[in-house]
Structure formats: C-alpha cells, structure tokens
C-alpha positions in Angstrom: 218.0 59.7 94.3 217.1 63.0 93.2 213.4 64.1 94.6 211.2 66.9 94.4 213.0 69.5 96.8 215.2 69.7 93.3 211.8 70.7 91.8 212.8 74.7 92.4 213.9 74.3 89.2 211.0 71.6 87.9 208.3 74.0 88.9 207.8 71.5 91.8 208.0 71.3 95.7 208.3 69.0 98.9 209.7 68.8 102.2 210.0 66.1 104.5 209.1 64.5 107.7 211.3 63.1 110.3 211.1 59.7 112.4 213.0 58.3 114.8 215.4 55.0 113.7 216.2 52.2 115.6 218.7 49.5 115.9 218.7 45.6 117.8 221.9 44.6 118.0 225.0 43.4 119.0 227.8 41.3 118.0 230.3 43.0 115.5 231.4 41.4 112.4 234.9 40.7 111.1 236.2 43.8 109.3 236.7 43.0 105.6 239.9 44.2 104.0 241.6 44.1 100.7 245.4 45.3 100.2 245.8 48.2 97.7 247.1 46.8 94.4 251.0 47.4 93.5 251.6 50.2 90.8 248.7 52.5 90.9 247.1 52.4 87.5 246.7 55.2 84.8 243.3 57.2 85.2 241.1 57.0 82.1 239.3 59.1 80.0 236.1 58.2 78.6 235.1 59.0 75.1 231.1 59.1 74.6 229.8 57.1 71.4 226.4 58.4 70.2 224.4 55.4 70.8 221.9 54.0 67.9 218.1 53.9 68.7 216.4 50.7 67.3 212.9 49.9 68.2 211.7 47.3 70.8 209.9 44.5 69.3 209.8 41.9 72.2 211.0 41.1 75.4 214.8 40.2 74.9 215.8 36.5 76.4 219.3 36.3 78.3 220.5 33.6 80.5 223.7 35.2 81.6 222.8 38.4 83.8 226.5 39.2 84.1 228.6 40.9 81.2 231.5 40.5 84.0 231.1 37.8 87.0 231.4 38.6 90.1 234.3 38.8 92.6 234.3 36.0 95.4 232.9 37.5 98.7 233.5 36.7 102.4 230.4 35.8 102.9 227.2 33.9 101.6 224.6 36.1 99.7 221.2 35.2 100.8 218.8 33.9 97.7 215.1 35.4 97.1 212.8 33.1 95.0 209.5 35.1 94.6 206.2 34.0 92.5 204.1 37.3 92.7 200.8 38.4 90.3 200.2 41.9 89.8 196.7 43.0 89.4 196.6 46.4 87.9 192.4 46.6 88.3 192.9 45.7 92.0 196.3 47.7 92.4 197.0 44.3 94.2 200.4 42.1 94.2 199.9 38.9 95.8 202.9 36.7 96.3 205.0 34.1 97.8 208.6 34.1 98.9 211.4 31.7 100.4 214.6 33.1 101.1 217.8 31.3 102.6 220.4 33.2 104.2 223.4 32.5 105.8 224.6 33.9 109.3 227.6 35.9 108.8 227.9 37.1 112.3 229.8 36.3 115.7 226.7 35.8 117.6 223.7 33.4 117.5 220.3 34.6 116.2 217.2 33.1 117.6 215.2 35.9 115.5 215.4 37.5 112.1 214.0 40.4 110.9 212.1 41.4 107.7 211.7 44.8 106.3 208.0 45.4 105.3 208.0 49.2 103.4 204.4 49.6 101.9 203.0 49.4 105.7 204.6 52.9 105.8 201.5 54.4 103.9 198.6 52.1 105.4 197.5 54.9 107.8 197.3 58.6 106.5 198.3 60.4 109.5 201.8 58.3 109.7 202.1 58.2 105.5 206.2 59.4 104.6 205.1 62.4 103.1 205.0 66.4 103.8 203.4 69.2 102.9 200.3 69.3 100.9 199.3 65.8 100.5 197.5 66.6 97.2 201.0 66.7 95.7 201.7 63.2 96.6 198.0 61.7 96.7 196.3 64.2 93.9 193.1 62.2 94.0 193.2 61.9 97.9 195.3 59.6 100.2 194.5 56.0 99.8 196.3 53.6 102.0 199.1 50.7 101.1 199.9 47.8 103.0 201.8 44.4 103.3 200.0 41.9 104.6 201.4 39.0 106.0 199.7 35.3 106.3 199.2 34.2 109.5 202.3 33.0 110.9 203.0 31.3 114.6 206.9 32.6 113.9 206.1 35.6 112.4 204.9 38.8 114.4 204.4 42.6 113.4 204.6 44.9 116.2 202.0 47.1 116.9 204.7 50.7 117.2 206.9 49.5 114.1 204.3 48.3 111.3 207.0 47.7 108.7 209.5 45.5 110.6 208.5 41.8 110.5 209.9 39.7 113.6 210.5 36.2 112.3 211.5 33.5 115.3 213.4 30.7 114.0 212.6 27.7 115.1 216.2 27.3 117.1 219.0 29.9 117.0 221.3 30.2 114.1 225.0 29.9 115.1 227.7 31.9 113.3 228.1 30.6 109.7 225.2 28.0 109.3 222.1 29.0 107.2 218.7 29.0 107.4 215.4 29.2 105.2 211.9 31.2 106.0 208.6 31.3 103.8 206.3 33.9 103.5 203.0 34.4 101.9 202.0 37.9 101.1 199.4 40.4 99.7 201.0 43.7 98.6 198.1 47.1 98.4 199.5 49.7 95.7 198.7 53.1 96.8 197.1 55.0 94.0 199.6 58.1 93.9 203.0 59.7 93.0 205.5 57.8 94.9 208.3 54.8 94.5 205.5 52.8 95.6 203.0 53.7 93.7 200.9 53.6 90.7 199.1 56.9 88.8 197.6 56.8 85.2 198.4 53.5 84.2 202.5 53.5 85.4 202.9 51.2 88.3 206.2 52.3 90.3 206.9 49.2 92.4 210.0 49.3 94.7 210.7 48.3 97.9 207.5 46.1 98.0 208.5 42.6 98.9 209.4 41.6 103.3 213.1 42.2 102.9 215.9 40.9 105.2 217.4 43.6 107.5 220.9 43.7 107.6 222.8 42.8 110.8 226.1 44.7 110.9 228.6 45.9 113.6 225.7 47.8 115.2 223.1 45.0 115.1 220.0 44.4 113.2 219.3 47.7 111.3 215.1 48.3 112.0 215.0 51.9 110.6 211.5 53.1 109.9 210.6 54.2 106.6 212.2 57.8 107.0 210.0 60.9 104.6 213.3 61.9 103.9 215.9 61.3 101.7 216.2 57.4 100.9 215.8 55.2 104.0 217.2 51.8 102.7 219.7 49.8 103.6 220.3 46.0 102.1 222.8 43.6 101.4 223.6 42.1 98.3 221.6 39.1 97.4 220.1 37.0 94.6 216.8 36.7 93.3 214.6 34.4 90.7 211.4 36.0 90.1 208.5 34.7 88.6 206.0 37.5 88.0 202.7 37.6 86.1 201.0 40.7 84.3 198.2 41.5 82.2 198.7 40.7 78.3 199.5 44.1 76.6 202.0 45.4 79.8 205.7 45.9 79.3 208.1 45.6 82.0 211.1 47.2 82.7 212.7 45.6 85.9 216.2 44.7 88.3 217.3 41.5 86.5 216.9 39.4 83.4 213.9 37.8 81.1 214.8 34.3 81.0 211.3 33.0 79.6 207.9 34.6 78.9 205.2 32.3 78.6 201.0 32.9 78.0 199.3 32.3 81.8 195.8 32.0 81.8 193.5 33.9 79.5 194.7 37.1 79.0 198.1 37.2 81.5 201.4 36.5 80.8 204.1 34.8 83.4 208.1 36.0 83.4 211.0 34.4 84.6 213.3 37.2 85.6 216.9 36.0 86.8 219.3 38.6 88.6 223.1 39.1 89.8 224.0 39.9 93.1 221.9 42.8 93.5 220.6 45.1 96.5 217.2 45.2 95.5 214.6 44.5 93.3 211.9 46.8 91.7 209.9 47.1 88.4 207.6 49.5 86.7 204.6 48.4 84.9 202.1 49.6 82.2 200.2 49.1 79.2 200.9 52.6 77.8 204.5 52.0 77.8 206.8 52.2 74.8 210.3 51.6 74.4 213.5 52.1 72.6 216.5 49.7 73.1 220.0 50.8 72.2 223.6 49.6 73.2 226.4 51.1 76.1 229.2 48.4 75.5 227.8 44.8 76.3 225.2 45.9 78.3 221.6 46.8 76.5 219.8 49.7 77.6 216.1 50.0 77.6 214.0 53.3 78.0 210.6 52.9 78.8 207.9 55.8 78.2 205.0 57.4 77.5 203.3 58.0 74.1 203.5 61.6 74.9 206.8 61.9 76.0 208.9 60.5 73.0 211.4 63.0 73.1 211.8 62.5 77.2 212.2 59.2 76.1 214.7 59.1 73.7 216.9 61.7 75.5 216.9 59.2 78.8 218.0 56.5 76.5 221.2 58.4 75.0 221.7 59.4 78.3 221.8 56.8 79.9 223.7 55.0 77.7 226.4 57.9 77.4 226.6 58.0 80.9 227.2 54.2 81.5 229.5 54.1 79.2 231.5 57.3 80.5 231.2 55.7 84.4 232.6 52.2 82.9 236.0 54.3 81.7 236.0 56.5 85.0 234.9 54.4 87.8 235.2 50.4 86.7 232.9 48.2 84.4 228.8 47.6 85.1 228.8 44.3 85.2 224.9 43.5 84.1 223.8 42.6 81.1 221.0 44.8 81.2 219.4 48.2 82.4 216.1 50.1 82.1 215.2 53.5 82.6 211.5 54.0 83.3 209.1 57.0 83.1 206.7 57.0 86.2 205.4 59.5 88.5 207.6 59.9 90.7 208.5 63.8 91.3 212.3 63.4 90.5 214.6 59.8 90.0 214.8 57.2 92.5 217.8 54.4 91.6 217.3 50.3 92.1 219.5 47.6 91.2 219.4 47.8 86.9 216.5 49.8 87.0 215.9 53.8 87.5 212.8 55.5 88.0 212.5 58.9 86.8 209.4 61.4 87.0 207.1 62.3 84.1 207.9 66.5 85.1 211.6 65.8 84.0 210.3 64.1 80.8 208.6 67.9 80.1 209.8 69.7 76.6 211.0 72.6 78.7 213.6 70.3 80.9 214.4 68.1 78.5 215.5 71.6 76.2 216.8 72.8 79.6 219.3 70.1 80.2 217.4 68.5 83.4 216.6 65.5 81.9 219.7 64.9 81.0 221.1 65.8 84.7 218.3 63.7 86.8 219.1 60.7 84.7 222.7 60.9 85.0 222.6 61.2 88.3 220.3 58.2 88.9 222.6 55.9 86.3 225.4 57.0 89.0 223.8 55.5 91.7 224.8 52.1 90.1 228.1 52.6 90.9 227.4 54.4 94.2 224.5 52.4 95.5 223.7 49.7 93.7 227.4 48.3 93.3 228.9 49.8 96.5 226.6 49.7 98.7 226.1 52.3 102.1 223.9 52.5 104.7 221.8 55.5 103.1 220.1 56.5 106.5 223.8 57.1 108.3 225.5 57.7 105.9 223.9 58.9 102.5 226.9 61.5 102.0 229.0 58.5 100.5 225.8 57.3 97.6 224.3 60.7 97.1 227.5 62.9 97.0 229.1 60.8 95.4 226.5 60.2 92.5 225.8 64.4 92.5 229.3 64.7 92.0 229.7 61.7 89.2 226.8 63.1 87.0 228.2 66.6 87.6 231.9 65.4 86.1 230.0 64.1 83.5 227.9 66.8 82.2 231.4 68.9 82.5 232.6 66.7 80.2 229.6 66.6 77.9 228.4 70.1 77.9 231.2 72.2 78.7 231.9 74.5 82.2 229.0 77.1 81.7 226.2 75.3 80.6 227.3 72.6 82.8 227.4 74.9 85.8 223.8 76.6 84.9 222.3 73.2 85.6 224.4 72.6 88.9 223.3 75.8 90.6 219.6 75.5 89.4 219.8 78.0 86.7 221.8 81.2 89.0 225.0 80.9 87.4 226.6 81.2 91.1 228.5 78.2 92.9 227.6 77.7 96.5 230.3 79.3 98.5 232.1 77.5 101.1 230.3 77.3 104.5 231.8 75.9 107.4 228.9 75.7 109.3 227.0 73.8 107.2 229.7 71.8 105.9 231.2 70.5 109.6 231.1 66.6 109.4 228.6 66.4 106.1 230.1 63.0 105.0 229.1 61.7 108.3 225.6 63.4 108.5 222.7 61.0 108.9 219.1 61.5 107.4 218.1 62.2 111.1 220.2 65.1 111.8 217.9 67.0 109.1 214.6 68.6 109.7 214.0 69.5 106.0 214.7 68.3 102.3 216.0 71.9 101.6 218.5 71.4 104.0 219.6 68.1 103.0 219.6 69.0 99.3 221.7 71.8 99.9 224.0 69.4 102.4 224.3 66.0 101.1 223.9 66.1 97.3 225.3 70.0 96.4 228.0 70.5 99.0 228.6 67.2 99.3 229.8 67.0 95.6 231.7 69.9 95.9 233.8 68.4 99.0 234.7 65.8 96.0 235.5 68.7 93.4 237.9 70.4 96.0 239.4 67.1 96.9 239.9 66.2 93.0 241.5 70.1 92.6 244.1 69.2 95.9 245.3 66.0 95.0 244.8 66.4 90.9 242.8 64.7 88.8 244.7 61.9 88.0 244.9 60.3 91.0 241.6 61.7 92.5 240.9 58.8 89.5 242.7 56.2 90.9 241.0 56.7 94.2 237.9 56.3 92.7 238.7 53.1 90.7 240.3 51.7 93.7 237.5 52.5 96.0 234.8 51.2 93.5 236.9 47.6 93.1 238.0 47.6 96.9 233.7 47.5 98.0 232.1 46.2 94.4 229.0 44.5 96.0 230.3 44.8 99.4 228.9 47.6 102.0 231.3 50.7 102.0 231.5 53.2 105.0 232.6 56.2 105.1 236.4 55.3 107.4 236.5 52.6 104.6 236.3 56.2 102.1 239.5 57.5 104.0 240.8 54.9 104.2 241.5 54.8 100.5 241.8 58.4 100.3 245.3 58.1 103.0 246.2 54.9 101.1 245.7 56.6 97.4 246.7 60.1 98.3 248.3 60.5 101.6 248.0 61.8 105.2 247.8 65.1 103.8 244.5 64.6 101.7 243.2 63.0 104.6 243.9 66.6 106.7 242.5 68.3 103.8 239.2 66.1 104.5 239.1 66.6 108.4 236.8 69.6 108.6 233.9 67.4 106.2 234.4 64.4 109.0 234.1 65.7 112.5 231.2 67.8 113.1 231.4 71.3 114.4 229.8 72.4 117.6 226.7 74.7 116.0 226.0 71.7 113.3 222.5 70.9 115.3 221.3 74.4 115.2 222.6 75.7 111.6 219.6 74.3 109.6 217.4 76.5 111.5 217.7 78.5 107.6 215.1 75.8 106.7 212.2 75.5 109.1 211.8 72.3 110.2 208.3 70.5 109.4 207.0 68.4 112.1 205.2 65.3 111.9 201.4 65.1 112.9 202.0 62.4 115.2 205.8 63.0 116.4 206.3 65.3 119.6 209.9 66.5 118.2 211.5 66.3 114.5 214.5 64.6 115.4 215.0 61.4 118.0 218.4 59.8 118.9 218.6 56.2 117.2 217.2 53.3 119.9 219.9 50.7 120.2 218.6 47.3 121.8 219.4 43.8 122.5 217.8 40.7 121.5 
C-alpha cells in the first residue's frame, strides 16, 4: 500500500494511530521447505510493449481464472462461497457465507476465529484514523459495522469487536476439516477509506468475517491497526455471487463467470477466483473503463468521467508494469486484473484488484510521474503480497519494501536515473543517506514499533527499498535476479517470512551477503527511542502508543 503520509508530495496528509495486537496460540506447524533448483538460471530483462487501449463494451466471461495453474501445496486451502447484495441507497451489503477449511496444525481446535474489519469504524472514538477526521469523514464520521446473526457458536467479545469467536461443535484434530455458516449485514461508512464509499465509488475490502490464520505463534487476532496495512490471510478460494444495481460496473478479485438480470432493476454475478488472499471490489455507476492486454492476462482500468487521462495512464501502467514484473520476478498467473479509481488518499493492493485514490488521478501528478509511481507500486504488491504472502503487521518490511523497491527498478528502467530519482525522493533530488539508527533491524520492524506514518514511510517503504538497492549493488545484479525469481517461486501462494528471505539470500548469494544484511536484521539498542523525530500521535482511548503483543492459550 501506498497511503496519504506519501501525500507531502500529493498536497495531502495523515498520521496514524497505534493499538495493541494480540495473539491465541500454540502448537507450531511443520516448516515448509523446497530445495534450491540445480544451475541457477539466467536473470531477465524485460522489454515494455506499449499496450493498445480498446473500449469496454461488457463484462468479459472467463471460466479459467488461471493463465498458469497453480503449484500443489502442503496443505488444504480453505473454500469461501459468498451470496452478498449491495445496496448503494442503503450503503448496505447483506450476505451469506459457508466456508470449509482444513486443520493444518499439530494441535486440536475446539474454536476458530473470524476476522470482522468494518467493526473497526462502528464507534468514532476507536475509528483507525488520525488527525483531523474531516480528511477521512469530510461530511462527518458515520459509523460501519458487521453484524452477525444470532449464533449459539458464534460470540463477539465485548474488548475485541472485530474478532468473531466461532465454537465448533467438537474439536478439530490435525488434518480433518470442518465447515461454518454465517449470515451477515455489512454498514458502508460514507467516507474516504478501503472500506468505504464517497460520491458514488464504493471501495469495499476487507468486508466479509474472514478466517484468522493459525501459525507457529497461534491464532493471529490483531486488531485493525491505523497504521500501515494490518492484514494477514492465507490463501484460499472463493465463488461469489454478488448482486448490484443495473447501470454499476464492477471491477473485482476474481472472474465473471455469468451475469444474469435479478429482479427489476439489479443484476446478479458469478465471480470465480484462484487461490487468492483476499477478496475486494469497487463499485459505481459513474464508472468507465478501458481494457487492454499485459501478455495473457487482460487489464481493466476503471474511472471517472473526469479523470480520463488518470485513467488511461493507470491502464498503460499497469500493464507495463505486469508485464516488466512477469520477466523480472516470475509469471502473474490470473487471467485478469483491475485497477480502480476510488477515494482512497493513496493505493491499497487486493488479490487482482488495486485501489488507487482520485488525488493521484489529478493532471498535475499524472504530468508529475506519481501516477505512474503509486500504481506501479500497488501492481507490485501482486508479487509481494498477493502471491507471496507475509504477515504485514510483523513483518511488512518483506511486502512493502519489497514492492517500493520493485516499482522503483521499474520506473529506472522506464524513465531513466534522474527523473526516476525526482519521484523517489518526493521531488528533492537527494537520496536518503544511510542511517544506522533508523535502519537497525527494519526488515524485522513490526507496525507496532511505530508511533507515526512518517516514521514508517521513511522506515519500511524508502529505506527499506534501498536495503534492496545496496544488496542488488553487493552481490550484482544478475544474481540479485535470481534471488528474486527463486524467492518468488520458492513461496508463490505460500506465506514467506523474513528467515525464509535469508534463507535464499545465503542459499543464492552466500554467507557473505548474509553479513552484508546483518545490521538490517538485528535491531540496535536506541531503535525504540529514534522515532522520537516524528511525534508520536496517541489514541483517544489508549493510555500509551505502543503495547507488547498478548500471547494466550485456548
């Protein structure tokens, strides 16, 4: 994700509020490993086709989301069938869900656990935002929810309004799989957010009671952080049925596999998916699109009648840049992918879909190059996100450096060193300068060691690519190439962390790229006191900024 802290150079602003996390856990899992192929393969270069615009004229059908199938994994991906109805006049999405999911643990679980996001925003005083609330809710904070039908298995907890408690009806052993049903009313919050709608653009991730993941620390139960991107799934399947107004056009994670008339005046999809790790859409009747072609996969842009040229820029962007990540990093494997205009103040990534913010569709930053940046940035996140997949609260060095850095390489490649680097330092002209301090341990800093989005823009994203720049400069780039290719294939659709990153990097490159790495790992003494460059911005209803993570057992 790129957010509105990078808005010093959008004309925008934000900051962010800190929660405490917690974790239930724990039996560890097996450790998943895959040799290192024999004969290290030549790193590629990526030539970038300009890509033909052609005009939309109606939903496209597909029955195949994969251009490439997927590798076999070591364990069972759990299947989502939702039937949901979006009422725009209502802002209301109410729905139905059944998911079956397989135990992949050592230990039984008598309980599962649901993620339940839009509860984050039902109460003002608690909402994920900072700062001025009139830059988040311009026409004044009004609450979302999910709402759960009454359940005897299902409980909400009073402290921890977005985690779902779901007893099973007897404990799951190791390997076996069960099945759980959930009825559900979904309040869209009229304002500039990921959930969100604003002027007739519904921005809907992160919407739906997802399953937590249960790793070697247990079941993850992080609140919904204000900063950075506080998700963490596993990839699953899903078959959505979803039903709009006539006249809406839908960009969303997945495939169209029918479209047939509702009742009066509504129309019903079938959307089919690959293994994903989400899913999200964006909705409106004031939409317009242009389609063109990156390889075998068909790209979508989806904006607003004012912001043509926005429009068409993300589009041969976007497909530039997936076809420059597919030569660098390893094939996307969808069939599709949609970039959507909303009003979110910056991009925000899901599974085939990106969500980028009306401000970056402006004249001035689409002139500027910042279009161009934002969206490349956010089509990385495919690779580093979507495809290999990281616990983004403890570890969002390895998606958001990594995807800083990608759509940095990239613009190098399309713009040339100086224009390139204009963009990267916000317009100064002046490359941040190594810092010790702040740099001690980065690729292991979690979103709850920050008190501030400056701190963690600075941090995570912009010296967090440049650890990857002066990594690519040590080794060369040739096989800084083959790291990344073998990386990418080694955790396609898996859940990467950052050892499982060295690991490669030693395997790839040696012991002594590993040393050159060391002072990025293990944090420094003063690392807890350095940010105090940024001050910290505590919330309303939080005694202190920063709490350790809560670790508990069933």
């Amino acid at each position: 994700m790129k957010n509105s802290a990078w808005g010093r150079f959008l004309g925008l602003s934000a900051s962010f509020i800190l929660l405490s996390g917690i974790l239930i856990g724990g039996c560890a899992l097996p450790a998943a490993t895959t040799p290192l192929p024999t004969g290290l393969p030549s790193p590629v270069q990526a030539p970038l086709p300009s890509p033909t615009f052609q005009a939309k004229t109606g939903a496209t059908l597909e029955s195949d989301p994969y251009v490439v199938s997927p590798p076999k994994l070591e364990r069972k991906p759990s299947r989502y069938t939702i039937v949901a109805r979006l009422d725009p006049d209502q802002a209301l999405i109410t729905g139905r869900e059944h998911v079956q999911f397989t135990n992949s643990s050592r230990c039984s679980w008598p309980k599962v656990y649901f993620h339940l996001y839009p509860n984050a925003f039902s109460e003002e005083s608690r909402a994920p935002y900072l700062g001025d609330p009139k830059r988040e809710f311009p026409n004044g904070f009004n609450p979302g929810w999910l709402k759960i039908k009454p359940d005897p298995n299902a409980e909400i907890l009073p402290d921890k309004s977005t985690v779902l408690t779901y007893r099973l009806t007897q404990p799951l052993a190791p390997g076996e799989s069960a099945e759980v049903s959930l009825e559900f009313e979904a309040k869209v919050p009229e304002a500039k957010n990921r959930y969100s709608y604003y002027e007739g653009v519904f921005a809907i991730g992160n919407w739906y009671p997802i399953l937590a993941v249960f790793d070697e620390n247990g079941w993850n139960l992080d609140p919904y952080y204000a900063l950075g991107d506080p998700f963490y799934s596993d990839t699953a399947l899903y078959e959505v049925q979803l039903t709009l107004p006539e006249g809406y056009l839908l960009a969303h994670t997945g495939i169209i596999t029918s479209q047939q008339p509702a009742e009066a005046g509504w129309v019903t999809y079938q959307i089919k998916t690959g293994l994903v790790r989400d899913f999200g859409f964006a909705a409106s009747a004031r939409y317009l699109t242009k389609t063109a072609m990156a390889g075998d996969t068909l790209v979508e842009s989806f904006y607003l009648p004012e912001d043509e040229r926005g429009g068409q820029t993300a589009l041969d962007t976007a497909v530039r840049a997936i076809t420059y990540f597919n030569k660098l990093y390893g094939q996307y494997p969808y069939r599709k992918f949609a970039v959507a205009e909303t009003s979110f103040p910056g991009g925000m990534e899901y599974p085939n879909l990106i969500l980028i913010g009306k401000t970056v569709y402006a004249e001035r930053n689409v002139t500027w190059g910042v279009t161009e940046y934002f969206v490349a940035h956010e089509v990385a996140h495919q690779w580093w996100y979507a495809l290999v997949g990281n616990n983004q609260i403890a570890e969002p060095w390895l998606d958001e450096g990594l995807a800083q850095f990608s759509a940095q390489r990239y613009l190098m490649d399309q713009l040339g060193p100086d224009e390139s680097k204009r963009l990267f330092t916000r317009g100064t002209g002046t490359s941040l300068a190594p810092d010790p301090q702040k740099e001690a341990g980065l690729m292991r800093r979690s979103v709850t060691s920050f008190d501030s989005w400056g701190a963690y823009q600075e941090v995570i994203y912009d010296r967090g690519a440049q650890v990857l720049h002066r990594l690519k400069d040590k080794i060369g780039q040739d096989r800084f190439d083959v790291l990344m290719q073998e990386f990418f294939r080694r955790y396609e659709y898996r859940v990467a962390r950052v050892d499982d990153f060295l690991k490669v990097v030693e395997e790839v490159a040696g012991v002594e790229a590993l040393e050159f790495l060391k002072p990025y790992v293990q944090e420094s003494n003063s690392s807890q006191w350095q940010w105090l460059a940024w001050p910290p911005v505590k919330s309303p209803h939080v005694g202190s900024s920063t709490r350790p993570l809560v670790r508990a057992t069933f």
